[in-house]
DRENLUM-432054 format. One record per residue: residue in one letter; x, y, z of N, C-alpha, C in turn. Coordinates in steps of 0.02 Angstrom, whole numbers, plus 50000, padded with zeros to 5 digits. Atoms other than C-alpha are relative to their C-alpha. Layout:
! DRENLUM-432054
AXYZXYZXYZ ...
//
This chain:
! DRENLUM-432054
X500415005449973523025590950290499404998749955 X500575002350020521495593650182500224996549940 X499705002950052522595590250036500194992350005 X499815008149991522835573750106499644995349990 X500625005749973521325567350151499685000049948 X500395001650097520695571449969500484995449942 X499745002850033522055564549913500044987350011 X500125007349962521855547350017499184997549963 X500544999250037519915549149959500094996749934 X500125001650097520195550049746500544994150012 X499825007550028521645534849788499514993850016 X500625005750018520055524949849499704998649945 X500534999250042518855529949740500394997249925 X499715000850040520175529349592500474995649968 X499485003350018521305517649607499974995649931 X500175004850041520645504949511499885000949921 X500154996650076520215514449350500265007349974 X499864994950000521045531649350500705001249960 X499204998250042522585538249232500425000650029 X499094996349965524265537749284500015006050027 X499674993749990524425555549294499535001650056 X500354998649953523005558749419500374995350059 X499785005149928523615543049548500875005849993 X499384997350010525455550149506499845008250051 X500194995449945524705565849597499875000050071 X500325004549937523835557649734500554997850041 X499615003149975525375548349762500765006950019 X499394994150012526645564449764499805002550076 X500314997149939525505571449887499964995150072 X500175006949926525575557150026500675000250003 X499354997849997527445558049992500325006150045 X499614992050000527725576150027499494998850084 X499815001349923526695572250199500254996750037 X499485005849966527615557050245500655005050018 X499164995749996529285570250243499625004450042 X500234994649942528295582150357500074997950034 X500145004949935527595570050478499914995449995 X499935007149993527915551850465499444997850013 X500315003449947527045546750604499225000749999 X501054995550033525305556550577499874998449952 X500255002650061525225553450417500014993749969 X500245009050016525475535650419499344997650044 X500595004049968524235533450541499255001649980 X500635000550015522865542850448500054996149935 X500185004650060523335531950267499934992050053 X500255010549958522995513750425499335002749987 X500944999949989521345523050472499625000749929 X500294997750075520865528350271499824992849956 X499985006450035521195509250227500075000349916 X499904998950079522105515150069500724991849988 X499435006650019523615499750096499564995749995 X500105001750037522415489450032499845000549940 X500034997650044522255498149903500375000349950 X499474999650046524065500249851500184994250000 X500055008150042524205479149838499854999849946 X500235001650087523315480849666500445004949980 X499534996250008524315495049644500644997149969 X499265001949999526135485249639500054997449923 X500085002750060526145480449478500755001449938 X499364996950038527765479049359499675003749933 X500104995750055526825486149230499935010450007 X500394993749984526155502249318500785004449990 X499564994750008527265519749296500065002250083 X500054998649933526755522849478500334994050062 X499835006949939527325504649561500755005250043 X499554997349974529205514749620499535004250059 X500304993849968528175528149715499694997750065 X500315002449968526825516549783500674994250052 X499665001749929528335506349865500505002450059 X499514995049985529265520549909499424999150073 X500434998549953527615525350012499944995050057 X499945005949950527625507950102500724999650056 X499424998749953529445509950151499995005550030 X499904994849934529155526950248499544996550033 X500555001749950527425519850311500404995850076 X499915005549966528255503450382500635003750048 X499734998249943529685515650463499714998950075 X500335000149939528435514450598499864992750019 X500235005449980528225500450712499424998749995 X500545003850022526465500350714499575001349947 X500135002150048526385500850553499944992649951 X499755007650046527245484450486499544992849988 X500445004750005525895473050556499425000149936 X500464997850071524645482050430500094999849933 X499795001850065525615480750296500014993249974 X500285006250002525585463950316499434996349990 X500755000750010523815461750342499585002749959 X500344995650061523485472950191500264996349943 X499595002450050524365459450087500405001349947 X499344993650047525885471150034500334992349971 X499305002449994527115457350051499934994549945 X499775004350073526795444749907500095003449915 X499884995650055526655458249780500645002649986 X499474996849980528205467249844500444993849968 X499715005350018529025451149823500154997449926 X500095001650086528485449049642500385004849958 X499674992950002529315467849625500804996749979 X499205000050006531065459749656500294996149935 X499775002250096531065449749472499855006849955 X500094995650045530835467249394500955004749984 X499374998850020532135473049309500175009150030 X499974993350000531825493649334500345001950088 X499564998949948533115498749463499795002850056 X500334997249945532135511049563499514998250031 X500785004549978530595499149576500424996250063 X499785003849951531965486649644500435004450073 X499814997049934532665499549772499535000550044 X500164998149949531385504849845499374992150031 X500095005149969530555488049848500344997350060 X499765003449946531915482549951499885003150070 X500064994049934531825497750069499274998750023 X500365001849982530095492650078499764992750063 X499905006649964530275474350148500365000750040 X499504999449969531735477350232499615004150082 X500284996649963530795490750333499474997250028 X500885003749969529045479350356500534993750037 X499695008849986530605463450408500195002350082 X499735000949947531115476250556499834999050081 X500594999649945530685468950717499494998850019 X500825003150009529255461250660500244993249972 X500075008750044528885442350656499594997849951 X500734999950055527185445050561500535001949927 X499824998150068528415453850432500464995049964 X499615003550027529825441250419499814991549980 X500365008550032528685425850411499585001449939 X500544998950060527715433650277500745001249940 X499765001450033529285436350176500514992449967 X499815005149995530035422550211499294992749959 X500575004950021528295412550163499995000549908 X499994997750067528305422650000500614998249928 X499295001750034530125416849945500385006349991 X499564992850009530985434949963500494997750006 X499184996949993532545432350030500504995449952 X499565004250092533135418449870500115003049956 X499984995150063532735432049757500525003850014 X499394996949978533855444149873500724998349995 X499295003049991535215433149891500425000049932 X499915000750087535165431349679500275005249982 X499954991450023535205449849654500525001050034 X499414997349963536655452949778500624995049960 X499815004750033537525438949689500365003249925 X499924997150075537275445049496500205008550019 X499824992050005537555464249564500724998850032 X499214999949921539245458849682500425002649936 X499454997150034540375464649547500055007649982 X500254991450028539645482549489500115005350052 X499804994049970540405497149558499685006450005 X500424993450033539205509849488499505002250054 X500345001049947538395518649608499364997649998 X500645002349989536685514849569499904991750024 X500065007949986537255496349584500264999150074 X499895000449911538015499649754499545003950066 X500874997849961536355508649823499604995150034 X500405003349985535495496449781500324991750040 X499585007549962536755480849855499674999850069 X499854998249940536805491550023499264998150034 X500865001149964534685490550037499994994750012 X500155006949994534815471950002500394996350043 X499805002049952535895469650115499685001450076 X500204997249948535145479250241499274996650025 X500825005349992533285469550206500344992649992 X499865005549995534215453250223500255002550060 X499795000249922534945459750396499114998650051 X500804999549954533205465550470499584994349969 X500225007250004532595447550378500104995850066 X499495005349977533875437950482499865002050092 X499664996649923534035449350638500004993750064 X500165005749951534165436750796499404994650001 X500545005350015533175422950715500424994849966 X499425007049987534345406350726499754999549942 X500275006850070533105397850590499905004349917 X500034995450075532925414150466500995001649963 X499365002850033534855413850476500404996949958 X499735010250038535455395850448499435000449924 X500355001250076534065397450286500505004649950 X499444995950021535345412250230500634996849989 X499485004449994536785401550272500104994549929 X500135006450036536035386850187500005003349906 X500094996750083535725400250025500815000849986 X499605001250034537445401450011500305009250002 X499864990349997537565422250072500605001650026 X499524997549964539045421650171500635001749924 X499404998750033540405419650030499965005549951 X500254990850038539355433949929500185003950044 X499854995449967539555443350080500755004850006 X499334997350014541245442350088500415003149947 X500004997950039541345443949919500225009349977 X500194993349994540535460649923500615007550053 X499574996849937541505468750063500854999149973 X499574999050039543175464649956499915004349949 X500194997550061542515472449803499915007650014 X500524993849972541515487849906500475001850043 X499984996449934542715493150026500165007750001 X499734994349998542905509749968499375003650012 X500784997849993540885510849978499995000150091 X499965000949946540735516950168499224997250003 X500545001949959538875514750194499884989449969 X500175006150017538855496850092500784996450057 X499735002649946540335492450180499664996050092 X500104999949935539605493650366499404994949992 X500675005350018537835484350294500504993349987 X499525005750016539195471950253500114995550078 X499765004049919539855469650442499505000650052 X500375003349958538115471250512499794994849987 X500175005350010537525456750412500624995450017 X499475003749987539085447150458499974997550099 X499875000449925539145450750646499164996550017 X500675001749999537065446950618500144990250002 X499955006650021537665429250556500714996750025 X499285001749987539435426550636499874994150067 X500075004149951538505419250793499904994650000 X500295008649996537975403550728500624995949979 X499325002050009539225391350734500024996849915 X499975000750091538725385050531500245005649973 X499734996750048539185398550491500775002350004 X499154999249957540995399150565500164994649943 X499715002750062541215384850446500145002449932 X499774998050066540835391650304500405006249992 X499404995849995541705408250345500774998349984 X499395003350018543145397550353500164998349936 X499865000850077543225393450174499945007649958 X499874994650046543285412750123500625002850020 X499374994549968544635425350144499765006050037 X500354995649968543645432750257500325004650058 X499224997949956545115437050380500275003749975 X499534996750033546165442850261499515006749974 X500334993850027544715456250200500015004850076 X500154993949941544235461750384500665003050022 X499194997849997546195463650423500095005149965 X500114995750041546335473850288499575007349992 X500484995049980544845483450323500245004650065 X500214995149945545105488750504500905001849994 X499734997149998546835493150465500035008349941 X500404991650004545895509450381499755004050028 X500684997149981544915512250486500495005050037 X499864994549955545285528850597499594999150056 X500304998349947543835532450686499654992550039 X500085003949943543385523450852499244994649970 X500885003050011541335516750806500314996549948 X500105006550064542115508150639500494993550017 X499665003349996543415498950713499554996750055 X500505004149968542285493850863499484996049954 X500425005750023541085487650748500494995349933 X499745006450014542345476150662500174996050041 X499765003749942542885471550822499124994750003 X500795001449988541005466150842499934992449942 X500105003250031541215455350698500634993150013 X499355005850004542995447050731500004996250076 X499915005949936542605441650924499494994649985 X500315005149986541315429150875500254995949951 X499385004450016542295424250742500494997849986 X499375000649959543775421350812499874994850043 X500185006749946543105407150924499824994649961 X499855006350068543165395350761500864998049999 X499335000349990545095387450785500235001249939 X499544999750055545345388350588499905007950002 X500014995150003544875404950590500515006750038 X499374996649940546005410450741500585000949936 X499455000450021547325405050641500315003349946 X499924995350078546775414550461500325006650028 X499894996949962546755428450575500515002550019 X499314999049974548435426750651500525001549924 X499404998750063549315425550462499685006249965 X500084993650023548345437750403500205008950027 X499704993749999549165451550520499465002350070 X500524995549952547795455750656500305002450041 X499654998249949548795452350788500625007850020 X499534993750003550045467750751499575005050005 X500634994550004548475477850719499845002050102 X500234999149947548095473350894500415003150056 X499304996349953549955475550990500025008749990 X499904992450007549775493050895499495005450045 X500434997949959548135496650968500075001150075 X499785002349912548735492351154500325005050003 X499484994949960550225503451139499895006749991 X500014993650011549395517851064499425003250058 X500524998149933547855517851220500294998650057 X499895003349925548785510951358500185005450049 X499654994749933549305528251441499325003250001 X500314994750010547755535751382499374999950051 X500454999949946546215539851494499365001849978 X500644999450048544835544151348499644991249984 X500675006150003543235532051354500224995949941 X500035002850081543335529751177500784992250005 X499335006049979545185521251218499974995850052 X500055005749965544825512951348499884993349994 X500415006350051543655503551255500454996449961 X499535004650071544885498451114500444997250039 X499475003849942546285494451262499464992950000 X500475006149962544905482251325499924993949947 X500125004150055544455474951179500424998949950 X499395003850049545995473751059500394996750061 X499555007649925546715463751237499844994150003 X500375003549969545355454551269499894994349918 X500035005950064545305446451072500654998749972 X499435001749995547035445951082500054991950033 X500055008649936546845430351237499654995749938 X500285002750036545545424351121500364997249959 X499475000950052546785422750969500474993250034 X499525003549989547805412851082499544991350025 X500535007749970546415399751143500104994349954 X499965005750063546685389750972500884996949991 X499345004049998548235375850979500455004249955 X499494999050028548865380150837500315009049965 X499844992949990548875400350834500404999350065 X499614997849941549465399551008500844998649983 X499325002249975551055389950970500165004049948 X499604996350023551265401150803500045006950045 X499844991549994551305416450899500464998650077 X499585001449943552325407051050500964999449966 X499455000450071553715403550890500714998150077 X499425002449989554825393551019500195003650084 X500034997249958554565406751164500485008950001 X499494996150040555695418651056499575006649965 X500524997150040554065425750969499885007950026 X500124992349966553995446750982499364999650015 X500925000449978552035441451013499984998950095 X500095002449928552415434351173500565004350041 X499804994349969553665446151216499595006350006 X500624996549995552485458851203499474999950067 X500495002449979551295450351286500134999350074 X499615001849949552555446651440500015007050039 X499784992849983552755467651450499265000750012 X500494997549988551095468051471499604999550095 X499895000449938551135461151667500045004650067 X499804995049945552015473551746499815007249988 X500234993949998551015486351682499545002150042 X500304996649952550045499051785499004999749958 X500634999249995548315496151691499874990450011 X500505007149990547135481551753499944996749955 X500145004250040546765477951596500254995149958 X499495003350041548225474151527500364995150038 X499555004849947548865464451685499394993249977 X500745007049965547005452751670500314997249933 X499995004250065547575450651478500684996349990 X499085003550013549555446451501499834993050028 X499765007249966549205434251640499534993749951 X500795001950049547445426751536500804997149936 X499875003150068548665424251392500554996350010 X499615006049986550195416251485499674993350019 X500555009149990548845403351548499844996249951 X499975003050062548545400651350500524996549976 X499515005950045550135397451295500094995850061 X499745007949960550505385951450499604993449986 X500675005349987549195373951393500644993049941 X499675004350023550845361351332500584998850039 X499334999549949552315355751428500645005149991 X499454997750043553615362251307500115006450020 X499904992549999553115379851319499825001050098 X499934997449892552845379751541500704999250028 X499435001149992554645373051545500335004249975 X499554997450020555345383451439499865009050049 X500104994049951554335400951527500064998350080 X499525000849939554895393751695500644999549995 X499384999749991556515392751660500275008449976 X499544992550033556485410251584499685008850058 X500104994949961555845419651729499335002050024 X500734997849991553815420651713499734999850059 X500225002249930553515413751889499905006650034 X499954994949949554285430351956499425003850004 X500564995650016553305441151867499384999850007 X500725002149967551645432951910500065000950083 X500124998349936552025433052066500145007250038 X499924990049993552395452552086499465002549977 X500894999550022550745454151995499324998550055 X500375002949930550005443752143500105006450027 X499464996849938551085453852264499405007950007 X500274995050032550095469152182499085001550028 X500684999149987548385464352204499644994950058 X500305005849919548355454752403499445004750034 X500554995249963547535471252484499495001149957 X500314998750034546025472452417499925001549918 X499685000450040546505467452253499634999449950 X500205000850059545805465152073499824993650003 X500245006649978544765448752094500414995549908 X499654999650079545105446951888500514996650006 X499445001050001546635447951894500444994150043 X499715006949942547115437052050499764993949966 X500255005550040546125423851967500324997549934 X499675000950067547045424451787500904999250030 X499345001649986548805424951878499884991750021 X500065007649974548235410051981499884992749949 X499945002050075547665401951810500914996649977 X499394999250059549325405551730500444992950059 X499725002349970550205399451885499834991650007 X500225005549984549295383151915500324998249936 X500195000650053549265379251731501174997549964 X498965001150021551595381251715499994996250052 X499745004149967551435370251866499854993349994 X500435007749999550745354951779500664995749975 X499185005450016552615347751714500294997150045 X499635001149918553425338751845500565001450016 X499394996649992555055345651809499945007450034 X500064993049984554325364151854499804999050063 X500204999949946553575359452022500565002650040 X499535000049940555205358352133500295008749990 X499814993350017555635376452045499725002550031 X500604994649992554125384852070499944998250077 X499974998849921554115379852247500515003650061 X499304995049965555865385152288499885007049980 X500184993250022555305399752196499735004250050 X500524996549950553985403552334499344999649950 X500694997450023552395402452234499494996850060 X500544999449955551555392852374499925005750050 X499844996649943552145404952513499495006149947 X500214995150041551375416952369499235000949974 X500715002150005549695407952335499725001250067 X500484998849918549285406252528499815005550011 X500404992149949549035425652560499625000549968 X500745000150040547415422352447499504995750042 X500415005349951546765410352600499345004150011 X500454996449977545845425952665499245002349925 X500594997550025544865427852511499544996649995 X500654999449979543015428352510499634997149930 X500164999350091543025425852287500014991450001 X500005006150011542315407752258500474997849924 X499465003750037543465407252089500805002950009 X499084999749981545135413552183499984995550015 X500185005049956544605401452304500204993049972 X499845006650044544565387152161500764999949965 X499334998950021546175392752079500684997950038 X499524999549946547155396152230500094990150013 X500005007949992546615375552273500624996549944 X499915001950045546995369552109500975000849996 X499335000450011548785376152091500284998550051 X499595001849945549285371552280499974992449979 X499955008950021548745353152215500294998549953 X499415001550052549775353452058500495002050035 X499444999249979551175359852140500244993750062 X499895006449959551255345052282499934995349964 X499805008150014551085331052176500614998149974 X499315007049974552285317652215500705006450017 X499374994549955553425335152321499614997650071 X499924998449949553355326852466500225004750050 X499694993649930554265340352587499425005449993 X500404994249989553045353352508499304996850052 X500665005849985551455340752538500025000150082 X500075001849911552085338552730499995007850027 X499934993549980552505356952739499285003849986 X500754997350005550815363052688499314994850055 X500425003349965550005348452769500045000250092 X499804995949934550535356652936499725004150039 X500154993750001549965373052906498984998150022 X500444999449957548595373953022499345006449947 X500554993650020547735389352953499774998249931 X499935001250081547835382452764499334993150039 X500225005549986547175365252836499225001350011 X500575000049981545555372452934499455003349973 X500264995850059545235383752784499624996449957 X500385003650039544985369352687499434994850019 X500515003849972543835359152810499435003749957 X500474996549986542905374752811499605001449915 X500275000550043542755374152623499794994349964 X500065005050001542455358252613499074997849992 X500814999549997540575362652658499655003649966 X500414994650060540575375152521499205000049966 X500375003150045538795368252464499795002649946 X500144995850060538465382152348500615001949941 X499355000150057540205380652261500364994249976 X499835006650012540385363652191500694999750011 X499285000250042542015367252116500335003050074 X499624998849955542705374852274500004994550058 X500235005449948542195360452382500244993849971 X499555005450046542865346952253500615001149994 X499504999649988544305354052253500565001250044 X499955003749934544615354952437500104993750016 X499855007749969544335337952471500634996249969 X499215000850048545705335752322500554999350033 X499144998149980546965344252401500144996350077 X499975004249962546545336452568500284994249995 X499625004950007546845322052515500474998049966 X499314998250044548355325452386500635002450062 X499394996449936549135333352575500244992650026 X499785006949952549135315152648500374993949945 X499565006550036549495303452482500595003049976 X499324999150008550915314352436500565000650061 X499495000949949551885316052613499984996750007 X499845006749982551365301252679500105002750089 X499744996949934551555309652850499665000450058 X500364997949923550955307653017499745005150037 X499954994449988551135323953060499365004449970 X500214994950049550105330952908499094995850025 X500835002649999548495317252950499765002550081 X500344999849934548605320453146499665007749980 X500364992949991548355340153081499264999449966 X500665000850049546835334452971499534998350048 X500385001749949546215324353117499505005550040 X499794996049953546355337953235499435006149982 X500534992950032545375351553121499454997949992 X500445003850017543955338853077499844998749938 X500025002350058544525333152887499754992349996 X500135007350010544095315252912499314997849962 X500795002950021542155315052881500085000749911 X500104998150054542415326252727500514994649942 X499615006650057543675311052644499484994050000 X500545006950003542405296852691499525001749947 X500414998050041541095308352609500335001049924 X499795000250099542425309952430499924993449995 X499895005850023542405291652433499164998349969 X500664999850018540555292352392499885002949940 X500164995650060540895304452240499644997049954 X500175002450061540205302852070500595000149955 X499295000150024541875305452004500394993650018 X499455005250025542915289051982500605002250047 X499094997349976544615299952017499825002450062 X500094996949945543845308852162499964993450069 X499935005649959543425291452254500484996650033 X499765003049987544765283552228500605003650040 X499694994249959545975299052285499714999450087 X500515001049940544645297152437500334993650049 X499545006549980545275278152475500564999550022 X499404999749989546895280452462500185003450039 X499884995849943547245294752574499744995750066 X500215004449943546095282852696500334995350013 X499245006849973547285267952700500415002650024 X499544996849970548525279252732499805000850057 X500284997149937547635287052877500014992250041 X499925006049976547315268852924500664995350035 X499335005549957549025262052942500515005350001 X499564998249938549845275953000499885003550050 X500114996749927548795283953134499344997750007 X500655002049992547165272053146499935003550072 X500284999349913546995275553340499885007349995 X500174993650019547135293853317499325002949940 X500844999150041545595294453170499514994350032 X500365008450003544735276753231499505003950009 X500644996750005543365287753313499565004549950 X500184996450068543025299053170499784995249930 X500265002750034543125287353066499194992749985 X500755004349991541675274653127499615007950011 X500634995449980540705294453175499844999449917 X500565000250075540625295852970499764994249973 X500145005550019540295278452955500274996849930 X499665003550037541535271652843500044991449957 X499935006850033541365253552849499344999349979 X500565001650039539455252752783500215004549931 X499904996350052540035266052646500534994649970 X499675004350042541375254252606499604992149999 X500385005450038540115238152592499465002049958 X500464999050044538995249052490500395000749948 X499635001950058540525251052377500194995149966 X499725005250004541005234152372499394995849978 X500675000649993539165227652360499855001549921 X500204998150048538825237952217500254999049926 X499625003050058539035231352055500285005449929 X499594992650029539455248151963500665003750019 X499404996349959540905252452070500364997749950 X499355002850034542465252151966500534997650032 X499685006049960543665240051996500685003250035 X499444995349945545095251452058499675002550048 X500324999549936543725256252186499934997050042 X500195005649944543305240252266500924995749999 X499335000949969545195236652254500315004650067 X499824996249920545655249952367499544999850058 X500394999949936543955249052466500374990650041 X499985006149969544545230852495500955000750048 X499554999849984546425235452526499945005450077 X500164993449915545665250552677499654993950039 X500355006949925544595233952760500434999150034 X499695003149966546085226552784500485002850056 X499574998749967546985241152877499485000350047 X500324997249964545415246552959499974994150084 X499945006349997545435228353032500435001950092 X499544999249934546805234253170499765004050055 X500224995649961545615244853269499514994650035 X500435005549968544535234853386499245000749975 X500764998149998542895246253370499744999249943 X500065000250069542945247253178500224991549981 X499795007750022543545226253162499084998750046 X500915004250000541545223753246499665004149960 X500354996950060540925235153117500044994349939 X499575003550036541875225853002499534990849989 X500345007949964541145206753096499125000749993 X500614999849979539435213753118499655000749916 X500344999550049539145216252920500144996449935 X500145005950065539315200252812500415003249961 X499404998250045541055206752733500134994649951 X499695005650027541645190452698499484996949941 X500575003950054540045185552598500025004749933 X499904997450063540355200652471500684999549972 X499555000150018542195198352472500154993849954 X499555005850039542385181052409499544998349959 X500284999550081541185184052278500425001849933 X499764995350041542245197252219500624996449977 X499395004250037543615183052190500094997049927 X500075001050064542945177352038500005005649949 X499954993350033542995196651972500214997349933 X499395000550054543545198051798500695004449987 X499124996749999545035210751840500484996850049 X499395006049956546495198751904500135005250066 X499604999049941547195212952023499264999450073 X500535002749950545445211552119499724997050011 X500065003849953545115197452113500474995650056 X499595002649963546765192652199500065003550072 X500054998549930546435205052327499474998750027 X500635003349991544795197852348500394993850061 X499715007949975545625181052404500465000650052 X499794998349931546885190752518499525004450056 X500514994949928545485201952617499794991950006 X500275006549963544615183852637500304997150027 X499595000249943546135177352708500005004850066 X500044994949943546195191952814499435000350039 X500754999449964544515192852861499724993150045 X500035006449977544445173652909500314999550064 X499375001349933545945175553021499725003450076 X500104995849953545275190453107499474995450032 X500635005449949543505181653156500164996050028 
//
């Protein structure tokens, strides 16, 4: 300690005029306590006010500059250090350091900055102000070819003080981006992969910069796929392959990149991974199960990866992928069904996996998780399922199949996105299947389920898609039967209220189911329908000069059924119909204004 504080002392007193070989002492000795105690001994060179001192210090001429930035990079190890270094005006000198040619000056320069960049905004706006990281980017650039270790030392620092530059700072990024670092990066990491620690500085700056979507572009123009592929089929241990994984899920959500990806081989990397954790019950595997599954789905999200790895429905990818269903882990059931929902996203391929058996197997998957079941999972089957039932050739299958009888025992759940799912595929599966449409529109318990979600107010999407299917139960049967059960439960208000949507399709779905209701069981709704007040909602539609014209066509084609009820025809009399209708004759869409001209007939007759 006393050796310190004399030595902190003669670098005041001395700095400025003293021989090499004396500071060269001074400086040995601040060294050799920095390796004792960091922390102590950085905090008595803040209180000594010797870092301003070592600013004049930095100098490419001096024999001592290596030493003096050596000393800055242990100091700044410390957080509250870095601000001081800053405020001792290290950082434009340091900076001046990185045009020096002497190798060890430029190492430990970097280790210097790099260390004042971490975690600190005072540090990265001060290099950033200074022009550091152009110089960095230069030097990683002119060194990317050199194998030698001193040249791969020093890569690994500059990479490492361009990470802690960059770290979660969108705008210090994209300036990286904009320098032109990514295709060096990649570069590097081809060249280096036999270097482990420059390697890994490789895929933290990558995974540092993978999030921004600029830089997914330019990724795309390297062989940056084809290197990490390559890479993690070396890898052994668990932490290096996770952290490539770290690098390939963000990008992987670029579609050209999916696709480098897919030719480059991942995918096998990944089927191998699955089958070598899937029995196993170690953390470490679990993890890799989870995550070589889970960027597997991913892989498939992009058109044109999905259909190469669908290859006709023939593809060992999707066979694979099919075995993965009826397996006994969760994870692999959330990722089979998750990835049949991918490839169904075309007709071609839902026709061809309905005809080849997928239905069953989703639905034995269901079957699996009704008692208290895997919310996940029920949700990604229901997905898959909805999703093969959008062809209209697969409907009449999949119903004889049983998938509704198979969806309904999900009524009881409590999960606002089973809830939406479960909707969703009972409404693709009824359109234009009458028999199903009247046969569900029956079902009492299904019916009062959906009133009841109808009021969802905290689940848009489950409440929009209620009123859907509501009214998808009445315009596809067509059935007396199916509106008296709607009546009966109290669906009526909640259709007056879709005709009000902000949705276009939701309105007019709204309308139409109401005519129906209109002319074939007015007397049975008449009261309901004047309690939600229908006919002012339909002259505020008609009225309004924003309504689209397939709106005020059908609102004008429901006047005319509504018309046959006595109580609703003085609703009708009592609100100046006729004065917005035969406006609407001059319309500029022919089919309304011709029904314009028949409701005014109609409306004339009736008065």
């Amino acid at each position: 300690a006393d050796n310190l504080s004399e030595a902190l002392k003669k670098l005041k007193i001395t700095s400025s005029d003293s021989t090499a070989d004396s500071l060269e002492g001074c400086l040995d000795c601040l060294l050799q306590a920095l390796a004792q105690n960091n922390m102590e001994t950085s905090e008595k060179i803040q209180k000594s006010g010797v870092l301003q001192v070592f600013a004049s210090l930095l100098t490419p001429q001096s024999s001592c500059t290596a030493k003096v930035a050596n000393i800055i990079a242990e100091v700044a190890r410390n957080e509250f250090m870095r601000n001081p270094c800053v405020d001792a005006g290290l950082i434009p000198p340091l900076v001046q350091l990185l045009n020096c040619k002497d190798q060890e000056v430029l190492l430990q320069t970097g280790r210097a900055l790099g260390n004042i960049c971490y975690d600190s905004h005072e540090g990265r706006n001060a290099v950033d102000h200074a022009g550091g990281a152009h110089i960095v980017v230069d030097h990683l650039r002119s060194l990317c070819s050199k194998t030698d270790p001193a040249s791969e030392k020093l890569l690994t620092v500059f990479c490492g003080m361009l990470m802690n530059y960059s770290n979660e700072n969108d705008t210090l990024q994209s300036q990286l981006i904009n320098m032109g670092v990514i295709p060096t990066l990649v570069k590097l990491l081809g060249i280096h992969c036999q270097n482990a620690a420059l390697t890994e500085m490789c895929l933290v700056a990558f995974g540092n910069l993978a999030e921004l979507e600029s830089s997914k572009e330019q990724f795309a123009y390297t062989n940056v796929a084809e290197e990490l592929v390559k890479l993690f089929k070396k890898q052994i241990e668990h932490d290096k392959k996770e952290m490539i994984f770290e690098v390939l899920a963000p990008l992987a959500e670029n579609d050209v990149i999916k696709l480098q990806l897919v030719e480059a081989g991942l995918v096998e990397c990944l089927l191998e991974i699955v089958q070598k954790t899937v029995d196993s019950d170690k953390e470490d595997d679990i993890a890799e199960l989870k995550t070589a599954s889970d960027l597997m789905v991913l892989l498939l999200l992009g058109d044109e990866s999905m259909q190469k790895l669908f290859e006709g429905g023939k593809g060992s990818v999707f066979q694979r992928v099919l075995s993965w269903i009826p397996s006994n882990s969760h994870q692999l059931q959330l990722a089979g069904a998750l990835a049949i929902a991918n490839f169904a996203r075309n007709d071609g391929n839902c026709i061809h996996m309905v005809d080849n058996g997928i239905v069953q197997k989703l639905m034995d998957l269901l079957d699996r998780h009704v008692e208290d079941g895997n919310v996940t999972v029920q949700h990604a089957a229901l997905s898959a399922l909805r999703n093969l039932a959008i062809p209209v050739v697969n409907k009449a299958k999949m119903l004889s199949a049983g998938v509704a009888e198979a969806v309904l025992k999900f009524l009881r759940s409590e999960m606002p996105p089973v809830q939406f799912k479960l909707l969703g595929t009972l409404r693709m599966l009824i359109d234009a299947q009458a028999e199903a449409a009247e046969q569900l529109g029956k079902n009492v318990k299904l019916v009062e389920r959906l009133v009841e979600w109808c009021e969802a107010k905290d689940h848009a999407g489950v409440m929009g898609e209620s009123n859907r299917l509501l009214s998808a139960l009445i315009r596809h049967s067509k059935s007396k039967d199916v509106i008296r059960t709607i009546v009966q439960s109290g669906g009526i208000k909640h259709l007056v209220t879709m005709a009000t949507s902000e949705h276009v399709i939701m309105q007019n779905e709204a309308l139409v189911a109401l005519a129906l209701i209109a002319a074939l069981e007015l007397v049975t709704a008449e009261k309901d329908l004047e309690n939600a007040q229908l006919v002012q909602i339909l002259h505020r539609l008609l009225s309004d000069d924003r309504s689209a014209p397939e709106i005020k066509y059908n609102s004008m084609v429901l006047i005319c059924a509504l018309i046959g009820s006595e109580p609703l025809q003085k609703e009708v009399q009592s609100m100046a119909f006729l004065e917005v209708v035969s406006k609407l004759r001059s319309h500029e869409n022919k089919t309304v204004a011709q029904q314009a001209s028949l409701t005014e007939q109609r409306l004339a007759v009736e008065s």
